[in-house]
C-alpha positions in Angstrom: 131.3 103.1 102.0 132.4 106.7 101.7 131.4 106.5 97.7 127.9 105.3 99.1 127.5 107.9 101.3 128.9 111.1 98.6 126.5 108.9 95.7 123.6 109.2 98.1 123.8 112.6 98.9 123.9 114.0 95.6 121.2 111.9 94.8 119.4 112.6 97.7 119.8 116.8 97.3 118.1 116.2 93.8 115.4 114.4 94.9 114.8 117.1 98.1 114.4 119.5 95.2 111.2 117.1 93.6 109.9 117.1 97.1 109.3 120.7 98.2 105.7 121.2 98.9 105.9 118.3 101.2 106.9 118.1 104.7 107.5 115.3 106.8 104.6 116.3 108.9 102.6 115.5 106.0 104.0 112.5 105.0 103.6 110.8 108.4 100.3 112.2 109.0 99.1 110.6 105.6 100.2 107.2 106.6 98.0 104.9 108.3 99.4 104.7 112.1 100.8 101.2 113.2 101.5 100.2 116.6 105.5 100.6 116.3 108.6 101.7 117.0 110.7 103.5 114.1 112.9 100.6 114.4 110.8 98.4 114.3 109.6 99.7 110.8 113.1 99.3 109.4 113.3 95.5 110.6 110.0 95.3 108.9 111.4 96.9 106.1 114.6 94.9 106.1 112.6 92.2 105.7 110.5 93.0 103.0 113.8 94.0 101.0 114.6 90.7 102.2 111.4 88.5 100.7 112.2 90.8 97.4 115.8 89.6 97.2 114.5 86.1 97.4 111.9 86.6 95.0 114.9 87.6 92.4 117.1 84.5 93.4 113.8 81.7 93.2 112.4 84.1 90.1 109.7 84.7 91.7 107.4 87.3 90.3 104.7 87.5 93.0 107.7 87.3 95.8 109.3 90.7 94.7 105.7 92.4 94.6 104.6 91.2 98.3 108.0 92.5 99.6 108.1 96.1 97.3 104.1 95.9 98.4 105.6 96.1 101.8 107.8 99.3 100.9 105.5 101.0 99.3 102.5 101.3 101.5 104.3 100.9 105.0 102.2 102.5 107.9 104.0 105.1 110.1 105.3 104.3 113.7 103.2 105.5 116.8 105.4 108.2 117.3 107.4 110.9 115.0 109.8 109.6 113.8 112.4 112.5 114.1 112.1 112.8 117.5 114.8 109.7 117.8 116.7 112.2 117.0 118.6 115.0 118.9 117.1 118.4 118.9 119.4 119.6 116.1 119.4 116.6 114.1 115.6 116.4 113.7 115.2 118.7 110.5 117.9 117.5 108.6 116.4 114.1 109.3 113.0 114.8 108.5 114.5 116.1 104.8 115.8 113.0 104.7 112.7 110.9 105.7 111.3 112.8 102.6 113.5 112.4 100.4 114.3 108.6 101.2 110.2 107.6 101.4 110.2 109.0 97.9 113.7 107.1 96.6 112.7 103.8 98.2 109.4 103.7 96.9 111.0 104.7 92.9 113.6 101.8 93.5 111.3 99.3 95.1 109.1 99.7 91.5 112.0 99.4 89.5 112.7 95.8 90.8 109.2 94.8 90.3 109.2 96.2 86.9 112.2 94.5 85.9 110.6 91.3 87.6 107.3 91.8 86.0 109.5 91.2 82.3 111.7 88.5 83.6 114.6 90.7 83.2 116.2 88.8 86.4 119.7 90.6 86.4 118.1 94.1 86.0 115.9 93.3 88.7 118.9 91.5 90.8 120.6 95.0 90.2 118.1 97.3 91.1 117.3 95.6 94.4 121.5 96.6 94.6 120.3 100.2 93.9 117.1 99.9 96.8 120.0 98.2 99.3 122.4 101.0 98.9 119.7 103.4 99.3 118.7 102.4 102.6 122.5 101.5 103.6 123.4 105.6 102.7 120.7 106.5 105.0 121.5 104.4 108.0 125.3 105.4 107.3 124.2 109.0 107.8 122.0 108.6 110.7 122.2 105.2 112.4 124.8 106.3 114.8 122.7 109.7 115.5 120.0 108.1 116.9 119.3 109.0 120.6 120.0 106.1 123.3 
């Protein structure tokens, strides 16, 4: 897990750096507005990576698009997001929600392009890349979620 984690964050600094000019303001506020909790948009999500996975297993092109469809053009919660957050933890997580919306989107096309060419092991292996993504997130902020 620990390799996850230090993996993740490199990754994620670089792609902070390809983000600036964005905020997390602007990324919620450009999302269509869904009547849900954050967590309930990561059990959606879950599930999407979920249909993808057994898109890739049944070889099933149209599978892995409707889940990655899913990922791609998720609506925002009915709240911010950040503010499951402590007070201090809030900008570091809203870098994060940056940084993440723009990694799991790059991943989740990666699987359906491998899918789309019936490269079946590539694809199995970059849904591997999408799943540690969002299990480096949770691994950093899961447990500092308010209760």
């Amino acid at each position: 897990m620990k390799k996850v984690v230090v993996t993740s964050l490199a990754v994620l600094l670089t792609t902070l750096s390809h983000a600036q000019g964005k905020d997390a303001e602007a990324l919620v506020a450009g999302k269509q507005k869904a009547d849900m909790t954050y967590l309930q948009l990561m059990e959606i999500m879950g599930e999407a990576s979920s249909m993808m996975h057994k898109g890739v297993l049944r070889q099933n092109k149209q599978m892995v698009k409707e889940g990655a469809d899913i990922i791609l053009t998720h609506p925002a919660p009915n709240h911010k997001p950040w503010t499951i957050m402590a007070e201090e933890d809030q900008a570091g997580f809203k870098k994060s929600l940056l940084a993440y919306d723009q990694l799991l989107d790059t991943k989740a096309g990666k699987v359906v392009e491998d899918a789309d060419q019936g490269a079946w092991t590539k694809a199995s292996n970059s849904l591997n890349d999408l799943n540690a993504t969002c299990l480096s997130c949770h691994a950093m902020w899961q447990e500092k979620v308010k209760r």
